[in-house]
SENUVEX-419499 format. One record per residue (C-alpha): residue in one letter; x, z, y. Coordinates in steps of 0.001 Angstrom, whole numbers, plus 500000, padded with zeros to 6 digits. Each point is the difference from the previous one (the first is absolute). Last residue first. Example, Ala and Ser with C-alpha at 12.3 -4.5 7.8 and 13.67 -1.06 7.14 Angstrom:
s513670507140498940a498630500660496560
//
This chain:
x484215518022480981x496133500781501401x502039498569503242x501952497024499112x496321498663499186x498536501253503197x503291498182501650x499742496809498415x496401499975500980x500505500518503724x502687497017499625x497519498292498589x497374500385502601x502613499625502900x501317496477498802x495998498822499368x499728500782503334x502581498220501642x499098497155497983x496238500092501546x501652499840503189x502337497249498827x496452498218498605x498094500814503499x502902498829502976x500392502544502951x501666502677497773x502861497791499487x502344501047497193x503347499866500537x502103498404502350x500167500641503935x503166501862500345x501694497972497446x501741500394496675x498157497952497893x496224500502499161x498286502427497294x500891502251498767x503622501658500129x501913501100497220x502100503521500560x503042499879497722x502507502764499589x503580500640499306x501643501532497518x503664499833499464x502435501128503113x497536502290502448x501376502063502472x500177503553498539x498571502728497906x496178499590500997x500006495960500182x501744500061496193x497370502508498819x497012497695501615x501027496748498673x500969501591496648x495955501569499919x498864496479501091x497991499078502841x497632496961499507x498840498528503503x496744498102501215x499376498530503131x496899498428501075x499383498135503339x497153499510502089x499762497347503167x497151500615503065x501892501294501942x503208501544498327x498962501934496744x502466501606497766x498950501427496573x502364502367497723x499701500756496168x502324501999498383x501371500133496339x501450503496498512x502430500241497291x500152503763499368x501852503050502088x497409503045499981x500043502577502337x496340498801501168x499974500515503230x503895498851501437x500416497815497625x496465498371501154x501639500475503787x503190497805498806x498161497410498629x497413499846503333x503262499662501659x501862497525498044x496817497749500595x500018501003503675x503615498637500139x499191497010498390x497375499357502719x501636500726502878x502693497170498586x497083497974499647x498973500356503591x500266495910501504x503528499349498016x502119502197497478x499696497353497675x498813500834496457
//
């Protein structure tokens, strides 16, 4: 991911939230996050899988093996990509992305 128009921000609040559900829960485990940015009109959906090693390493010292992923959806890298609230079917996309993500985490929940 390219540090451009807040994604940086956006990594660091992922490492964040992370850090607070350490912080709460006492419990180091693999952990995905969710994150949405909307600009305007435009949505985007971030997801990231945080490892146990990823988060050992990054708690001892600068990191030199793991490293970490966040995919982006939808849209390129761009301050007006994603999807656009204004038009019906990427509204009803934006949607859809919410309602499973809401499911994935009722399921991860009863876990």
């Amino acid at each position: 991911m390219l540090p451009d128009f807040g994604e940086s921000q956006i990594l660091a609040e992922i490492l964040i939230c992370r850090h607070e559900n350490l912080r709460i829960y006492c419990a180091v485990t693999d952990q995905i996050i969710f994150a949405v940015r909307v600009v305007s009109s435009h949505v985007s959906f971030y997801k990231d899988e945080i490892s146990i090693a990823y988060w050992k390493e990054l708690r001892r010292e600068l990191l030199h093996k793991q490293t970490i992923e966040i995919l982006r959806w939808s849209g390129e890298n761009d301050s007006y990509t994603g999807l656009n609230l204004a038009e019906l079917n990427e509204r009803q996309a934006m949607l859809m992305a919410l309602a499973k993500i809401r499911k994935y985490l009722l399921i991860d929940e009863k876990l």
